[in-house]
Every structure is written in structure tokens, then in C-alpha cells.
N, C-alpha and C positions, 0 to 999 in steps of 0.2 A: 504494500500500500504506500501512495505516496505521501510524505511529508508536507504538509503544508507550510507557508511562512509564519511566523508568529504572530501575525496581526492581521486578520481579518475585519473587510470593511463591509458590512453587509448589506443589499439590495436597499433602495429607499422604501419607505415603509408610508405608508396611506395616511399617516398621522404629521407625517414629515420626519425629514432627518434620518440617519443612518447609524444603527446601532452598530458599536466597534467594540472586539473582543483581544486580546493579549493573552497568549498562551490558554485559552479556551473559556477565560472569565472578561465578562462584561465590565466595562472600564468606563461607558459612556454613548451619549445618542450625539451624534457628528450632527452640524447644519453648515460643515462647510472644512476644508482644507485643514485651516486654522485651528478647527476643533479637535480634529484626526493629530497633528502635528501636537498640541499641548498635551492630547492623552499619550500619546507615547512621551513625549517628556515627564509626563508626570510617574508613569511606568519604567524610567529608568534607561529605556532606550536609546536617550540622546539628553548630552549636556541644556542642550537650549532647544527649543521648537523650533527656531530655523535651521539648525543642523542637518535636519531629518531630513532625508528625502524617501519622500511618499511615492517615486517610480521604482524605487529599488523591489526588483520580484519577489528576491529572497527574505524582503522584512515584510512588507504591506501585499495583502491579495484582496484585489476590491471584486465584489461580488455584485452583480445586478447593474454596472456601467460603472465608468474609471470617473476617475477622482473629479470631473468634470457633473456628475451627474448627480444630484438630490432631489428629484421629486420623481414620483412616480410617473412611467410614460404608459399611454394609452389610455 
């Protein structure tokens, strides 16, 4: 089975916003880039939230449209 990265970003959600998980515990509801970048800083990930970069495969796996997408389509 494959490994996933340790930070799943998951599908936008009908209420808004994007629940984000680290190492398989929920850490917070994302409403944008900014929000993904501080929860991994606050999770130890990275010194600073600009640090981080959210294209890296092997950290962030965004699920349901990349890092561009928060709302639901259709």
C-alpha cells in the first residue's frame, strides 16, 4: 500500500472551507492557502508559515482540487 504524504488537504466541503489532517489527526478547517501554511507551522512542520511550500508532493496531498480551489464545484 502506498504511503501517503503527511498532510492531507481535503475536498471543499458544502459548508465551506477545507478540513486539513497531519499525520491522520485533524488540525483545522482551511479557507485558504494561509490557513493550510499556519496549520502546518503550528504542527511543527516548518519554522515560519512562509517557509512551507504547499506544492511539495511529498508533504501536502490536496484532495478534491489543488490549492487553488475552496468551494465546492457543481
Amino acid at each position: 500500500m502506498a504511503e501517503h504524504p503527511p498532510v492531507i488537504v481535503h475536498p471543499p466541503s458544502s459548508s465551506g472551507g477545507r478540513r486539513v489532517t497531519v499525520h491522520g489527526q485533524i488540525v483545522g478547517l482551511a479557507h485558504g492557502r494561509g490557513d493550510v501554511a499556519e496549520f502546518l507551522r503550528q504542527a511543527g512542520l516548518a519554522p515560519d508559515a512562509e517557509d512551507i511550500d504547499l506544492d511539495a508532493p511529498g508533504l501536502v496531498e490536496w484532495r478534491g482540487g489543488g490549492k487553488d480551489v475552496w468551494a465546492v464545484v457543481g
